[in-house]
NURO-320078 format. One record per residue (C-alpha): residue number from 1; x negated, y negated, z. Coordinates in steps of 0.1 Angstrom, whole numbers, plus 5000, padded with zeros to 4 digits. Layout:
<r num="NUM" x="X" y="Y" z="Z"/>
...
//
This chain:
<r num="1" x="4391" y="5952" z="5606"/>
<r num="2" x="4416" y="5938" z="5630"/>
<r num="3" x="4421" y="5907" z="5607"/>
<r num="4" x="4433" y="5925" z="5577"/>
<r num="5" x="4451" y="5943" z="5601"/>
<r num="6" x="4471" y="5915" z="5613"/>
<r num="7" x="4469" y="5903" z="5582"/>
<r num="8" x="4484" y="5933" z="5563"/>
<r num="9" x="4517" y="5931" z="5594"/>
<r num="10" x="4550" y="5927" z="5582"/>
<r num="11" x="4559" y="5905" z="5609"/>
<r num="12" x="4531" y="5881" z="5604"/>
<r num="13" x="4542" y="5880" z="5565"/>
<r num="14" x="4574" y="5871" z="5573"/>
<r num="15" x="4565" y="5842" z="5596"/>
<r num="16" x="4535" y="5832" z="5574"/>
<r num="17" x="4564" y="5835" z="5544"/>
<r num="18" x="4588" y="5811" z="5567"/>
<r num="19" x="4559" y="5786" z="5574"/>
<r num="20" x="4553" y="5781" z="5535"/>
<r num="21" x="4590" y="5774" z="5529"/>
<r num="22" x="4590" y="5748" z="5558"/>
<r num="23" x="4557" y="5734" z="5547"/>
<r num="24" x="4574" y="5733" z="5505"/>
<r num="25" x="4607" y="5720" z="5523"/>
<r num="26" x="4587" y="5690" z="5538"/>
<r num="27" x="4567" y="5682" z="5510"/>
<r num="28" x="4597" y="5680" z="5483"/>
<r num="29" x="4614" y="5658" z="5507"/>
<r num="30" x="4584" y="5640" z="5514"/>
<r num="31" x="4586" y="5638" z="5471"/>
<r num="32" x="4621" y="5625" z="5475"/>
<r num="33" x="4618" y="5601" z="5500"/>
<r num="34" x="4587" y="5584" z="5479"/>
<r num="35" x="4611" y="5585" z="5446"/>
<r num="36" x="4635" y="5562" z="5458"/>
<r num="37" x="4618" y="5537" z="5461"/>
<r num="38" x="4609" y="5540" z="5427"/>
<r num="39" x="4647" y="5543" z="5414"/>
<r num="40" x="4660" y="5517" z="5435"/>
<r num="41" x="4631" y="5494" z="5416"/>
<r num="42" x="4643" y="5501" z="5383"/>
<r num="43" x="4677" y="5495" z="5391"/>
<r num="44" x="4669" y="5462" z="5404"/>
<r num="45" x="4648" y="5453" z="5374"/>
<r num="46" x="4678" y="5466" z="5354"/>
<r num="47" x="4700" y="5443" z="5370"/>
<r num="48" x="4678" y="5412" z="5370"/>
<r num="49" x="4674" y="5419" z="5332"/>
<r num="50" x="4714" y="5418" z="5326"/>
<r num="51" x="4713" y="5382" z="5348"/>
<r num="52" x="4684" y="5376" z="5325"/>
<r num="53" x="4708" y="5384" z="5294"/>
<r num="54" x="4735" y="5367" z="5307"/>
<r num="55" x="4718" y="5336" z="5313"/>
<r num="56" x="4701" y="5332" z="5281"/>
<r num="57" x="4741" y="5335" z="5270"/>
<r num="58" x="4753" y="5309" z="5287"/>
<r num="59" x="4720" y="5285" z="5277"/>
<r num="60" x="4731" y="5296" z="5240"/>
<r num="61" x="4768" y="5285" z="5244"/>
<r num="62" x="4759" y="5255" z="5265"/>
<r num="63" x="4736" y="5242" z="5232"/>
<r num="64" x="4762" y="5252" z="5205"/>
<r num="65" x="4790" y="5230" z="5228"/>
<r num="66" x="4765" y="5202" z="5230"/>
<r num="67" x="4755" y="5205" z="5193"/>
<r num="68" x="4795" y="5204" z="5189"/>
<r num="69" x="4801" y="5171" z="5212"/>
<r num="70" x="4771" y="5154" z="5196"/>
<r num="71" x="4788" y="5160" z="5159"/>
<r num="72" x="4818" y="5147" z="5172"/>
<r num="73" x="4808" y="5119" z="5189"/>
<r num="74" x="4788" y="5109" z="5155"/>
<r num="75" x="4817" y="5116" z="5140"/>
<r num="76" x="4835" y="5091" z="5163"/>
<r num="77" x="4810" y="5066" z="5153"/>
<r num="78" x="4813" y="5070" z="5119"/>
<r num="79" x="4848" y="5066" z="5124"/>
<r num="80" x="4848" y="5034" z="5146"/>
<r num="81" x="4819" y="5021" z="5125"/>
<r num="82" x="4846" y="5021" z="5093"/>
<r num="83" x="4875" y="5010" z="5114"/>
<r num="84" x="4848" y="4981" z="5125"/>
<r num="85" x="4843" y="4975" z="5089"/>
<r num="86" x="4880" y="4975" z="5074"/>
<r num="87" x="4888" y="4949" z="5102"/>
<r num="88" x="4856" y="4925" z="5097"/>
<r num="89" x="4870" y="4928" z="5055"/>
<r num="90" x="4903" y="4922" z="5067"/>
<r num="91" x="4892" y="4893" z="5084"/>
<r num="92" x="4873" y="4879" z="5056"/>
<r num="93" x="4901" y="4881" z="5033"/>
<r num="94" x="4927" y="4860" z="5061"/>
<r num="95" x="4899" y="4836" z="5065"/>
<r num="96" x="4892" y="4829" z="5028"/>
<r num="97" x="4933" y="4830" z="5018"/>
<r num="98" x="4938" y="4812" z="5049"/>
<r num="99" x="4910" y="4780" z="5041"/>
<r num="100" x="4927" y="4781" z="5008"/>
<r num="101" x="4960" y="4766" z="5021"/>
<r num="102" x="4959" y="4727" z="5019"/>
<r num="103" x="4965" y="4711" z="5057"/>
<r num="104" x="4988" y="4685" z="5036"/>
<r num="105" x="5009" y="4708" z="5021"/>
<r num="106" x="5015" y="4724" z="5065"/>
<r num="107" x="5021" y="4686" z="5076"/>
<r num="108" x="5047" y="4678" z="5045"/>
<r num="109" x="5061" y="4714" z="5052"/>
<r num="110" x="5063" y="4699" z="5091"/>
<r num="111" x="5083" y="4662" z="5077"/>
<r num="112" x="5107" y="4680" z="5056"/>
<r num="113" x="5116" y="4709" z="5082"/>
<r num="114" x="5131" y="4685" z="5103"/>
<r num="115" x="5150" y="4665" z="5075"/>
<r num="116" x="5159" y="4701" z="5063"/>
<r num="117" x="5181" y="4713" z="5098"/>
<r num="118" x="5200" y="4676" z="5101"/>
<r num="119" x="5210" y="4678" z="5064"/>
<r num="120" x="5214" y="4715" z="5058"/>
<r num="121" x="5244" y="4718" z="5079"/>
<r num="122" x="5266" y="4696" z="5060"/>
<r num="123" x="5252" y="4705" z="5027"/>
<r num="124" x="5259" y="4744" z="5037"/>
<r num="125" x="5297" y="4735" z="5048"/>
<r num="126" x="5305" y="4715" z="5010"/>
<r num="127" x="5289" y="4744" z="4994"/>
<r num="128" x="5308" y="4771" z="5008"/>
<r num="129" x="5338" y="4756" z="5000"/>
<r num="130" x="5325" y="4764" z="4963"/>
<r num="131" x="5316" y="4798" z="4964"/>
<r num="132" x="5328" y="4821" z="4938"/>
<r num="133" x="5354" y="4853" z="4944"/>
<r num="134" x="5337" y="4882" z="4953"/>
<r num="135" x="5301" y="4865" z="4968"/>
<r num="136" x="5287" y="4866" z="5004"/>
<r num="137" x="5269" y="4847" z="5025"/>
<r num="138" x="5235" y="4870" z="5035"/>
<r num="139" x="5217" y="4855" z="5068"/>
<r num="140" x="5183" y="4848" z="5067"/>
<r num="141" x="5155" y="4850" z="5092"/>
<r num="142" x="5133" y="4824" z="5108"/>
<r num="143" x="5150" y="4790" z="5113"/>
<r num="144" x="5173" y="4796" z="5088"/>
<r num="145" x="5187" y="4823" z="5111"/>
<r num="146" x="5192" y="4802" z="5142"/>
<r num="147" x="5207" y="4776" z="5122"/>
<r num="148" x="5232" y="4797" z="5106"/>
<r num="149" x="5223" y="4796" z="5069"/>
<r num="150" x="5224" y="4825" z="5046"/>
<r num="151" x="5219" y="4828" z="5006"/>
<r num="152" x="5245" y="4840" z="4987"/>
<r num="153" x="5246" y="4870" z="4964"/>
<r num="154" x="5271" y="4872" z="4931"/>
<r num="155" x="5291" y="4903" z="4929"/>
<r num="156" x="5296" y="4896" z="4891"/>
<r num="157" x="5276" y="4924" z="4870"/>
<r num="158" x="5249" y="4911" z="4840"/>
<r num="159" x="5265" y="4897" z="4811"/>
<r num="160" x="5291" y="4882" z="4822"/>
<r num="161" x="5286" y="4856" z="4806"/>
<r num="162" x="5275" y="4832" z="4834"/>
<r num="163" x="5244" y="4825" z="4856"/>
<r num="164" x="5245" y="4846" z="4889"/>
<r num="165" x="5250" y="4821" z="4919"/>
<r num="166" x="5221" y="4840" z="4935"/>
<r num="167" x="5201" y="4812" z="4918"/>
<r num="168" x="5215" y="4784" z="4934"/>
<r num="169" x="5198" y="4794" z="4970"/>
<r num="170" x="5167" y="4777" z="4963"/>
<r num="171" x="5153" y="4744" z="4951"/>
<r num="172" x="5131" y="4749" z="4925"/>
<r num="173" x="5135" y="4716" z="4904"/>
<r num="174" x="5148" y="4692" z="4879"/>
<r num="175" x="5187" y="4700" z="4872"/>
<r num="176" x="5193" y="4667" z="4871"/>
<r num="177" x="5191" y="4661" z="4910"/>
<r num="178" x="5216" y="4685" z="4916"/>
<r num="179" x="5198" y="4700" z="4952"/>
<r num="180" x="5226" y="4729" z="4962"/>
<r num="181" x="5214" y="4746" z="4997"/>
<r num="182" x="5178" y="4760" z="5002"/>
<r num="183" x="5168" y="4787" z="5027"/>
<r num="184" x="5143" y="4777" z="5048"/>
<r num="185" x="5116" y="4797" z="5054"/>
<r num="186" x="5098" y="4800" z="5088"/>
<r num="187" x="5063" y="4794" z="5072"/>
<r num="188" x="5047" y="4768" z="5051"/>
<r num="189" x="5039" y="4798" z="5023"/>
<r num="190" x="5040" y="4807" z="4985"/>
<r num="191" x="5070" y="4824" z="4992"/>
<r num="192" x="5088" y="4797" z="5009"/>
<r num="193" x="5094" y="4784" z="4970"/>
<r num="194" x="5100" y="4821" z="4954"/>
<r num="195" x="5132" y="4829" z="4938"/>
<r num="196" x="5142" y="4855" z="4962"/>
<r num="197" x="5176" y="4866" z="4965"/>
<r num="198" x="5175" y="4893" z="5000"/>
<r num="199" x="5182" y="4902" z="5030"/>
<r num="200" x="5146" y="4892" z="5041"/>
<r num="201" x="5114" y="4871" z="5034"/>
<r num="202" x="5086" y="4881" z="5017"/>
<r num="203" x="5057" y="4886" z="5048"/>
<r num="204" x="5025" y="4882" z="5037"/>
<r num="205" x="5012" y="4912" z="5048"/>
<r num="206" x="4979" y="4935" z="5045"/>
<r num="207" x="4980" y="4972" z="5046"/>
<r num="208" x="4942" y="4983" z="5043"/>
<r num="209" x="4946" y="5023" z="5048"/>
<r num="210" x="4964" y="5027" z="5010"/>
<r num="211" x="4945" y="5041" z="4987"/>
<r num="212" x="4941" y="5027" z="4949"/>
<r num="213" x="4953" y="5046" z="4923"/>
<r num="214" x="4942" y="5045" z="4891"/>
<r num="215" x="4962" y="5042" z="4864"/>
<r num="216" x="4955" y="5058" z="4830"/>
<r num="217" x="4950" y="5036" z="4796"/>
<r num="218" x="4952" y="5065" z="4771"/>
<r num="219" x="4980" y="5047" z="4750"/>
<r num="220" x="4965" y="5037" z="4713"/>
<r num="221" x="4954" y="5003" z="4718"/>
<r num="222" x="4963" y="4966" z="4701"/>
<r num="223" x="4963" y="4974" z="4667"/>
<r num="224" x="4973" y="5013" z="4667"/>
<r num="225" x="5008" y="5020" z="4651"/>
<r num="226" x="5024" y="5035" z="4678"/>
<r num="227" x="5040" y="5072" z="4667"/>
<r num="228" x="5079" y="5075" z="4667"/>
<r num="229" x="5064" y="5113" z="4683"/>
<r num="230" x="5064" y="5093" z="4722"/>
<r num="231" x="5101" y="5089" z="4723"/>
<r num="232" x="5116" y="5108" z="4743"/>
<r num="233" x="5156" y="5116" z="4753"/>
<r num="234" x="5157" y="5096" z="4783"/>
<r num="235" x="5143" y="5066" z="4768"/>
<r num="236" x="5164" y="5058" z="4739"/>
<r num="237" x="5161" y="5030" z="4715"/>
<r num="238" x="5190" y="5011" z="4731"/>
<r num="239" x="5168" y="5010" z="4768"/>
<r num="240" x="5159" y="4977" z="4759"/>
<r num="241" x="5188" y="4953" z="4759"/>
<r num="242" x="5177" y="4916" z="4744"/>
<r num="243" x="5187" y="4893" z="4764"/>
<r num="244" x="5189" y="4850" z="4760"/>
<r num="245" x="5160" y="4842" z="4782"/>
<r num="246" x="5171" y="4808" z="4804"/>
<r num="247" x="5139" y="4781" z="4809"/>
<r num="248" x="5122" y="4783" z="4839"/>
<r num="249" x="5141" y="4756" z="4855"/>
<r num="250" x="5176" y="4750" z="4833"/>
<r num="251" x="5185" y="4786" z="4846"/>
<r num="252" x="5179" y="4781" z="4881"/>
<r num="253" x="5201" y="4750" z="4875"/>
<r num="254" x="5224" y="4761" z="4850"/>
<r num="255" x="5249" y="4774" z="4875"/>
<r num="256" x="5249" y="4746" z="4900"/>
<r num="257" x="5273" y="4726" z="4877"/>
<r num="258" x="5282" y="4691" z="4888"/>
<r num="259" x="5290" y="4703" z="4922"/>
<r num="260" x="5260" y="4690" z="4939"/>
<r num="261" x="5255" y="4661" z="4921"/>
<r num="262" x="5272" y="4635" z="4947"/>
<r num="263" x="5244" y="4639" z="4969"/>
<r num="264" x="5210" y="4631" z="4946"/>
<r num="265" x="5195" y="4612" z="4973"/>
<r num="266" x="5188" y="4641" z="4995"/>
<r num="267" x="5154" y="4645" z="5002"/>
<r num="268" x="5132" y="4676" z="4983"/>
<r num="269" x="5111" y="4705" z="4996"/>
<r num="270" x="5073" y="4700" z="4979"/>
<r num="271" x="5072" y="4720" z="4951"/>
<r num="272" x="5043" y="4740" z="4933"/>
<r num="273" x="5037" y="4770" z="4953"/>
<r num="274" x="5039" y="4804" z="4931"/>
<r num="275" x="5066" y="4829" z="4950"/>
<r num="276" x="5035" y="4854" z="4965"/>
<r num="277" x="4998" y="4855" z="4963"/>
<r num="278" x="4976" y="4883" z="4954"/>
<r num="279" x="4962" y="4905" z="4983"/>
<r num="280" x="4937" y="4939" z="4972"/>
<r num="281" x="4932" y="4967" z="4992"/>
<r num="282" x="4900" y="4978" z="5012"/>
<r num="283" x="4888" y="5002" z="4986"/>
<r num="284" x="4891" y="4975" z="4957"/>
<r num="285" x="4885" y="4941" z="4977"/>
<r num="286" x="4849" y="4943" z="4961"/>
<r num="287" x="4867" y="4949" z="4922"/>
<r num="288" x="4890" y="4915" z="4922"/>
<r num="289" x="4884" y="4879" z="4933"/>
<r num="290" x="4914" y="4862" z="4946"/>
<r num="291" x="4913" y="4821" z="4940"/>
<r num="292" x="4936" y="4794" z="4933"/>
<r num="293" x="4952" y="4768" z="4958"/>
<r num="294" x="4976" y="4793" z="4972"/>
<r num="295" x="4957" y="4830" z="4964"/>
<r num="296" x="4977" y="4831" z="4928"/>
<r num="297" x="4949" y="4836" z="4905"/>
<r num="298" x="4931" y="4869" z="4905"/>
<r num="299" x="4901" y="4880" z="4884"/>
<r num="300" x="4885" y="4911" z="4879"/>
<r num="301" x="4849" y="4905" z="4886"/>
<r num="302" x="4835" y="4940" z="4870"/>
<r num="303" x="4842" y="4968" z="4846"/>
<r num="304" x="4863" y="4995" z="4863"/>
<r num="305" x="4834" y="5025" z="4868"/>
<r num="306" x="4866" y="5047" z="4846"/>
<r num="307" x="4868" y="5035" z="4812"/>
<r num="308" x="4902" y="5051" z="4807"/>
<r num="309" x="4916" y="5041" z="4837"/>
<r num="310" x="4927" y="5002" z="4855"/>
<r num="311" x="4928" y="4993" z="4884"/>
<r num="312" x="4961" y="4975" z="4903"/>
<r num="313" x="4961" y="4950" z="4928"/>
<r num="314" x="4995" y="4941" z="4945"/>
<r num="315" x="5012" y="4908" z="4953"/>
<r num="316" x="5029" y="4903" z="4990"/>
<r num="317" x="5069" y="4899" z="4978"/>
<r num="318" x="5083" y="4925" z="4991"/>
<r num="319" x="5111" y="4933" z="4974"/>
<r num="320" x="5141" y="4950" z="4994"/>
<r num="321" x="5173" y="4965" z="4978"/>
<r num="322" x="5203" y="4939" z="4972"/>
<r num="323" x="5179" y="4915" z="4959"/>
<r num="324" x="5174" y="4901" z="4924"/>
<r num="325" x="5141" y="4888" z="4922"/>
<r num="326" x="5120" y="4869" z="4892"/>
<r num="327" x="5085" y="4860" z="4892"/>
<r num="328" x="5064" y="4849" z="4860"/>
<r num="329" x="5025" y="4861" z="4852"/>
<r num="330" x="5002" y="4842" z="4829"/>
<r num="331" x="4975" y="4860" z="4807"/>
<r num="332" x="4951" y="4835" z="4815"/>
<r num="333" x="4917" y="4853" z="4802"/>
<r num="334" x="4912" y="4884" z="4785"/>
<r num="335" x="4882" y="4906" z="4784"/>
<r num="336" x="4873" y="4913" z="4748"/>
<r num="337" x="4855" y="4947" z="4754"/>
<r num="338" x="4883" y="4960" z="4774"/>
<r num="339" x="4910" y="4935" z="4768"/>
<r num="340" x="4946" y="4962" z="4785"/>
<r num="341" x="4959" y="4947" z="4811"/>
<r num="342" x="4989" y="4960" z="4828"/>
<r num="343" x="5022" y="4948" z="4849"/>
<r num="344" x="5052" y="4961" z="4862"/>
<r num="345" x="5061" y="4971" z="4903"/>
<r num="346" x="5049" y="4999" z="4925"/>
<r num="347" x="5057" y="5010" z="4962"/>
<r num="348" x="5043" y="4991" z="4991"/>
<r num="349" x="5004" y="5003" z="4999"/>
<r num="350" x="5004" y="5013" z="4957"/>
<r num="351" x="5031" y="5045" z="4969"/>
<r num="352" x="5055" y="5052" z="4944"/>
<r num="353" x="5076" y="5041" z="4919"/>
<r num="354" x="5050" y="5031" z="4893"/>
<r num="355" x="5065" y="5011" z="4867"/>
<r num="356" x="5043" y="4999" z="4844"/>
<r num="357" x="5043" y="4980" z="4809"/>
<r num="358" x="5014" y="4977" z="4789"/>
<r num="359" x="5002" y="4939" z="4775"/>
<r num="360" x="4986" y="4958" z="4746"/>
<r num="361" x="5017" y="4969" z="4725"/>
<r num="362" x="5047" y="4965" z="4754"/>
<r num="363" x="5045" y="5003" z="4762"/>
<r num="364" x="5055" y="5017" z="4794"/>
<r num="365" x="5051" y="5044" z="4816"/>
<r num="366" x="5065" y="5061" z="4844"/>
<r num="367" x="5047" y="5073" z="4880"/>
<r num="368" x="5027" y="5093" z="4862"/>
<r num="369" x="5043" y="5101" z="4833"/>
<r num="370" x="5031" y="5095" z="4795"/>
<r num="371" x="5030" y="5060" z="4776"/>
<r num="372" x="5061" y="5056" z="4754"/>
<r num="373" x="5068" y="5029" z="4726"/>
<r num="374" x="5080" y="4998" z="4727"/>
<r num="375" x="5118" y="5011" z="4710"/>
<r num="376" x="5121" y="4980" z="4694"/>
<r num="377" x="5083" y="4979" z="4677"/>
<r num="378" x="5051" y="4968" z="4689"/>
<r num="379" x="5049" y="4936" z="4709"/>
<r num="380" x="5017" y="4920" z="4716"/>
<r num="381" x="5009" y="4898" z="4744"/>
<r num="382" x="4975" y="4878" z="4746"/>
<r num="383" x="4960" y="4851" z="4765"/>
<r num="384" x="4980" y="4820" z="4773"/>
<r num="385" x="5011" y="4838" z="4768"/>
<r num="386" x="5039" y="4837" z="4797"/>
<r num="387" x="5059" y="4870" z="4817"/>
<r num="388" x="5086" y="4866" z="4829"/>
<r num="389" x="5097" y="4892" z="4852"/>
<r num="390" x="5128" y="4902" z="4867"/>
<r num="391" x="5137" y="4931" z="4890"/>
<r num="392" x="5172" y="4936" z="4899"/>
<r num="393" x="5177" y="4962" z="4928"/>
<r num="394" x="5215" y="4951" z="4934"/>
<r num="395" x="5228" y="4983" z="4926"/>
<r num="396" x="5262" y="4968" z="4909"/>
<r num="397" x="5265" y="4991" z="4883"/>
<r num="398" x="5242" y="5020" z="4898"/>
<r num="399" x="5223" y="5036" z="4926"/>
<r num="400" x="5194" y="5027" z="4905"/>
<r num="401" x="5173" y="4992" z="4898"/>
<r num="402" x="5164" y="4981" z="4863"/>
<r num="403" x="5130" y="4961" z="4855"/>
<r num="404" x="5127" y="4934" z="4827"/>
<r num="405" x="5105" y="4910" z="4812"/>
<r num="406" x="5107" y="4881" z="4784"/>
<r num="407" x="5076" y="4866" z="4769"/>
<r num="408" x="5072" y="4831" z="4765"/>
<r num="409" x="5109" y="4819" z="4752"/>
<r num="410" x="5119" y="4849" z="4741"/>
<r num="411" x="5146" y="4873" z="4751"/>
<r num="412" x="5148" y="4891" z="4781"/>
<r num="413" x="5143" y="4935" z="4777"/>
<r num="414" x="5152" y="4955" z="4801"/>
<r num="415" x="5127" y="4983" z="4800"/>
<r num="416" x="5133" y="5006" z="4831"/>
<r num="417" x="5171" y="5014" z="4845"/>
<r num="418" x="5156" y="5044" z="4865"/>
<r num="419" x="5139" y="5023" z="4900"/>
<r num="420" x="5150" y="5045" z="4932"/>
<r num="421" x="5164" y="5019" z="4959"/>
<r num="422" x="5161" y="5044" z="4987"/>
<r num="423" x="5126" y="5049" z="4986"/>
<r num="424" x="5114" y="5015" z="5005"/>
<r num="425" x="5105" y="4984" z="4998"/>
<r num="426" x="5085" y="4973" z="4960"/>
<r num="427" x="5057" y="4948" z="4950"/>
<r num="428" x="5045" y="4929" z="4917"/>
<r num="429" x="5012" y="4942" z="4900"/>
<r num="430" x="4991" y="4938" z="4879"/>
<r num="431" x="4964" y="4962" z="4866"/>
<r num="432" x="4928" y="4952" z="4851"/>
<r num="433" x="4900" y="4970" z="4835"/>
<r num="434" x="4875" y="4948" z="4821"/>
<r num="435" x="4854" y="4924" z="4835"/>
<r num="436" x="4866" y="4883" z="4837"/>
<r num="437" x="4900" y="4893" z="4831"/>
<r num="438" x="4923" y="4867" z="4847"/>
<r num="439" x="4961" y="4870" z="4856"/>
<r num="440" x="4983" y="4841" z="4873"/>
<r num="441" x="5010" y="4843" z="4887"/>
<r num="442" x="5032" y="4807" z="4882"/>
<r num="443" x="5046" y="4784" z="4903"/>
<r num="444" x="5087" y="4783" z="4906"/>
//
């Protein structure tokens, strides 16, 4: 009875009320205390998953920047591995040009360049004397440039109705001993005999980074009437000018006169070295064989893989503006499947100008322009006939060159009147298609 008395006392309610509260108080921060644990946990396993995250990033970007400096290291390699290989084909094609040169024709070269400097001197003083109005005196490089001698250009336009004193700076023959003033060159080289009337020599060099251009055969072949439909207005009938073609030696001659002629004993540079050689690029050094004494015969040793298309191959005169220069090409060997062959000038490293002219009926074309008719009618040329080229990049008349050619004895055409002279320096070519065709070029 005195329990639920005391039990039943407000007093003891409230205190019994109190100690609950205190007893719920500690327990929930009891509960609180245990949770933190917990919640700091997570939050570090939070965090270490973010590192996680952020590691595995940077492992990704680390392999796509190795994967990226392995491609371009191969890359490297490929690259080096092709500059390897354009130099060990460059090298070939010295060594196998350079075995062709005969060690006679360097010691005689040797002999007569010391004869040369005591004789040229006196030679250059008489002759001079006897230079036309309106002709100067260019100086040369090499020896020639140390000693003082030049090669002197006519100022009198074509037609005049003599032979342009440029001839008369080189010995090229016969003339009946007249010997007027060479220009020595500094090497004993095809070119040293060229008829090259500049500012400079001819180098002999090799530019392996050009690319070959093809050039298109889609004019009617030998036998095909050509249509009057070609012409065009800026290639009128009158383009071609005929012109008496000199021999290959009376017109070098011609305009020597008797003025040389008191001195026939003076001695003679060996003769029989064409003006250049024949040098192909990297990308067609597999598509022409280069052979002859001195590099001037080339054959194409396979059909070109593009029926409609030939391939060019470049000689090493390089021909400068303020030069006339001549050069003659024999059709030594014609293919009879694919029989075109093509010659004319392009830029150095095959760049442009392309002038072209077709052996098949004489057409031409331009860069990249049509073929267009020979004006004056078809003209064939075929194996065993003779070229005879001449570019003249004076600029007497115009800012403009001109191009011609003469076969065998015939006259001399002039073909192109539209060659830029600002553009850079030129070359000789000659394009091939078929397989054994053979081009020469002739010693002057």
């Amino acid at each position: 009875m005195q329990a639920m008395a005391v039990s039943h006392d407000p007093l003891s309610r409230t205190i019994a009320a109190g100690h609950m509260g205190a007893v719920s108080a500690i327990a929930q921060h009891q509960v609180q205390h245990l949770q933190m644990p917990q919640r700091q946990q997570m939050q570090l396993q939070q965090l270490q998953q973010q590192q996680l995250q952020k590691q595995h990033q940077l492992q990704q970007q680390q392999q796509q920047q190795s994967g990226q400096q392995q491609e371009q290291e191969q890359q490297h390699q490929q690259y080096r591995g092709q500059q390897q290989l354009m130099q060990q084909q460059q090298q070939l094609v010295d060594q196998q040009l350079t075995e062709r040169h005969d060690d006679s024709a360097m010691q005689n070269w040797r002999r007569q360049q010391q004869l040369d400097l005591q004789l040229e001197y006196q030679r250059q003083q008489h002759w001079q004397k006897g230079l036309p109005e309106g002709s100067v005196v260019v100086p040369l490089s090499g020896v020639a440039a140390r000693e003082g001698f030049g090669v002197a250009l006519s100022a009198q336009p074509r037609g005049s109705g003599r032979q342009s004193p440029a001839y008369r700076s080189f010995n090229v023959g016969g003339g009946n001993g007249a010997t007027p003033p060479r220009a020595i060159s500094p090497m004993p080289s095809p070119v040293s005999n060229s008829r090259l009337v500049s500012d400079q020599h001819a180098g002999f060099q090799m530019r392996p980074t050009a690319a070959v251009q093809n050039f298109s055969l889609s004019e009617p072949w030998p036998g095909i009437s050509a249509s009057s439909s070609l012409r065009t207005s800026n290639q009128p009938a009158s383009s071609s000018r005929p012109r008496s073609a000199p021999s290959r030696e009376a017109a070098v001659t011609a305009a020597n006169g008797n003025r040389h002629r008191a001195s026939p004993e003076s001695p003679r540079r060996p003769q029989g070295l064409p003006p250049f050689y024949w040098v192909p690029t990297v990308d067609s050094i597999l598509e022409f064989e280069v052979g002859g004494s001195a590099g001037e015969v080339v054959t194409k040793t396979c059909h070109y893989e593009d029926r409609s298309s030939a391939l060019p191959i470049a000689g090493t005169l390089r021909m400068d503006r303020g030069g006339l220069y001549l050069w003659t090409l024999q059709i030594v060997r014609q293919c009879l499947e694919r029989p075109q062959v093509h010659f004319g000038i392009h830029g150095v490293g095959h760049a442009r100008p392309w002038r072209l002219v077709n052996c098949g009926r004489c057409s031409r074309s331009r860069d990249d322009g049509p073929w267009l008719s020979r004006p004056a009618g078809d003209l064939a040329i075929r194996e065993g006939d003779y070229i005879h080229c001449e570019a003249d990049l004076r600029g007497l008349d115009s800012p403009l060159g001109s191009f011609s050619f003469a076969v065998n004895d015939g006259p001399f055409e002039t073909v192109f009147e539209d060659i830029p002279l600002s553009d850079g320096a030129l070359t000789p070519v000659v394009a091939m298609g078929g397989e054994g065709t053979v081009c020469r070029v002739c010693s002057t």
